[in-house]
BAFI-3210 file (N, C-alpha, C; in Angstrom, 3 decimals, decimal comma, padded with zeros to 6 digits):
// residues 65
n [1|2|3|4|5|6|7|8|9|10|11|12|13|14|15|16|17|18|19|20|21|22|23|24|25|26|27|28|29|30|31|32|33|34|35|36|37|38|39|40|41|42|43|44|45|46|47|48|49|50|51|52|53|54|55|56|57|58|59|60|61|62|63|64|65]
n.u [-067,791|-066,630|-067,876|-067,313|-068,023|-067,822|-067,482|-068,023|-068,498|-067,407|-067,355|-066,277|-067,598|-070,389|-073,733|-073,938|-071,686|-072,933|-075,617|-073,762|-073,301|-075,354|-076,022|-073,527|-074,393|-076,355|-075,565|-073,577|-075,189|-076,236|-074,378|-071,733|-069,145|-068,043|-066,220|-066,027|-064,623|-063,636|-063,187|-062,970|-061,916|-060,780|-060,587|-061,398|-059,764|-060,402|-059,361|-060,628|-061,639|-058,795|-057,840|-060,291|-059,295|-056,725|-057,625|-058,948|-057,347|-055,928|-057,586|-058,230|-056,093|-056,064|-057,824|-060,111|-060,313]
n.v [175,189|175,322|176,489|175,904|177,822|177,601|179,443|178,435|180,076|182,190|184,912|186,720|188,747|188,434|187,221|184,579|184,629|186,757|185,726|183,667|185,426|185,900|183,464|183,045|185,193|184,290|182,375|183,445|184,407|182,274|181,727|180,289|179,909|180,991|181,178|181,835|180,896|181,274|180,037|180,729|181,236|179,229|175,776|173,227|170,750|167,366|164,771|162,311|163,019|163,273|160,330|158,834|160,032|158,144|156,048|155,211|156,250|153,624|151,751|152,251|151,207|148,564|147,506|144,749|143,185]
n.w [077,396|073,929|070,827|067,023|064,770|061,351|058,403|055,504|052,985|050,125|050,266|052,964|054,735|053,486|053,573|054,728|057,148|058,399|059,513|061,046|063,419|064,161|065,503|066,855|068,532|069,993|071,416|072,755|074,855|076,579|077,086|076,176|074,579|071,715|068,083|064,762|062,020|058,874|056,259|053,148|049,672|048,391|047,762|050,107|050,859|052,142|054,295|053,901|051,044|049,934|050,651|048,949|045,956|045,981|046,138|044,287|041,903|041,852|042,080|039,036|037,836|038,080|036,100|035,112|032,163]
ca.u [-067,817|-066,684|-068,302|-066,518|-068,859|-067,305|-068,096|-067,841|-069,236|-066,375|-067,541|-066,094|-068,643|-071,394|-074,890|-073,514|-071,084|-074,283|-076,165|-073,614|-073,047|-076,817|-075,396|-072,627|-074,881|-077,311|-074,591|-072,914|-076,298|-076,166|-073,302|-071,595|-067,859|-067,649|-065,654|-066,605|-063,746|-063,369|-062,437|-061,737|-063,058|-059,985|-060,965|-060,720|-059,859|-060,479|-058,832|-061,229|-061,290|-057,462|-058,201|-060,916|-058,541|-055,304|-058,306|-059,531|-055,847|-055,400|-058,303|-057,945|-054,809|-056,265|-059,335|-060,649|-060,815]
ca.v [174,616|176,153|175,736|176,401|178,155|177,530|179,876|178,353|181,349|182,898|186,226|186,586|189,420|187,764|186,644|183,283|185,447|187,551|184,442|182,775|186,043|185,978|182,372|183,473|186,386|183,543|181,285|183,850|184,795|181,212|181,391|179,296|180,563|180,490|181,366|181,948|180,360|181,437|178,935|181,324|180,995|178,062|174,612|172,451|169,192|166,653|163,261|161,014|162,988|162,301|158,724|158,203|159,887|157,457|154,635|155,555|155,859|152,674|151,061|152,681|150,679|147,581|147,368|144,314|142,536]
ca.w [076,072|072,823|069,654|065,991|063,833|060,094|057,139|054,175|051,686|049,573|050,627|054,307|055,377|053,170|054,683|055,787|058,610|059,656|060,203|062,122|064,127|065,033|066,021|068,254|069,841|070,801|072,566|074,041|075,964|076,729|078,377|075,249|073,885|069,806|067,150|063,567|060,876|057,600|055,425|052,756|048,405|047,923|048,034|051,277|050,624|053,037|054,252|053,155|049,432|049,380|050,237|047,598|044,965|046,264|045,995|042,720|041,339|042,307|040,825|037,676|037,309|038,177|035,284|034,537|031,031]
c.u [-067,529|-067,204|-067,488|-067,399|-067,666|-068,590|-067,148|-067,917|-067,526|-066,389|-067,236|-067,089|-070,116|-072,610|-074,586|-072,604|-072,193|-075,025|-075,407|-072,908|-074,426|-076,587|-075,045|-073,529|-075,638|-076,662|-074,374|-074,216|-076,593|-075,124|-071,496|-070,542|-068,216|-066,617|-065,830|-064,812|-064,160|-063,008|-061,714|-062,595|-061,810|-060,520|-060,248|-060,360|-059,182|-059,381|-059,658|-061,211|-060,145|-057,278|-058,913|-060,373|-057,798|-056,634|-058,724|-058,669|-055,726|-056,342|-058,387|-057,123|-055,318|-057,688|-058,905|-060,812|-059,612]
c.v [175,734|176,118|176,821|176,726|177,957|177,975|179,760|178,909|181,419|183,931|185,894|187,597|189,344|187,666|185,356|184,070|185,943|186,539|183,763|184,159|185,973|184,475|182,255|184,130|185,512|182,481|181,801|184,243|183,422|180,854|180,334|180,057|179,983|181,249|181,054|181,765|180,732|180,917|179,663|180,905|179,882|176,654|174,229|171,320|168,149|165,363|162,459|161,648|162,619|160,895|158,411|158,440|158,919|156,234|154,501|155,125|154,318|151,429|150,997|151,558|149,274|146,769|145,722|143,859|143,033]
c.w [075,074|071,767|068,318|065,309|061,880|058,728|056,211|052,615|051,291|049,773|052,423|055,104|054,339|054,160|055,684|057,162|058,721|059,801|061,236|063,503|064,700|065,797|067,472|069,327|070,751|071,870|073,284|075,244|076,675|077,544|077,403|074,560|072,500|069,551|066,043|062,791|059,898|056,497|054,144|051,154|048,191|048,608|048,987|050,658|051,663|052,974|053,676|051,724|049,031|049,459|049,204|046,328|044,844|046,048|044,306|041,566|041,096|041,559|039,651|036,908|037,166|037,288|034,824|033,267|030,021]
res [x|x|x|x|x|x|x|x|x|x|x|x|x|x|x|x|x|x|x|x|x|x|x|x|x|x|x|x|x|x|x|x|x|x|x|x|x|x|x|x|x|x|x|x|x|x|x|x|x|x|x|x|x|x|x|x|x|x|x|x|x|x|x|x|x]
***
């Protein structure tokens, strides 16, 4: 098994990475492959947020009264 550790901080050697390195150290003694991600200080933006914008849009248009 692998597991994806994802740090979300804007600081890439921040506390959030030494937490999820005390993480990793504990899997790998486990026997348990990781990898720590970076996401990085720029916004993710998900599929479902681009759906609820493209839904939103869409309602907007369609008001009522």
């Amino acid at each position: 098994m692998k597991v994806l550790l994802v740090n979300g901080s804007p600081r890439k050697n921040g506390c959030t990475n030494a937490a999820l390195n005390e993480i990793a150290g504990t899997l790998a003694e486990e026997g348990v492959e990781s990898e720590i991600f970076w996401v990085g200080a720029k916004p993710v933006r998900t599929i479902a947020r681009r759906r609820m914008t493209i839904f939103l849009k869409s309602f907007d248009k369609r008001k009522v009264g």
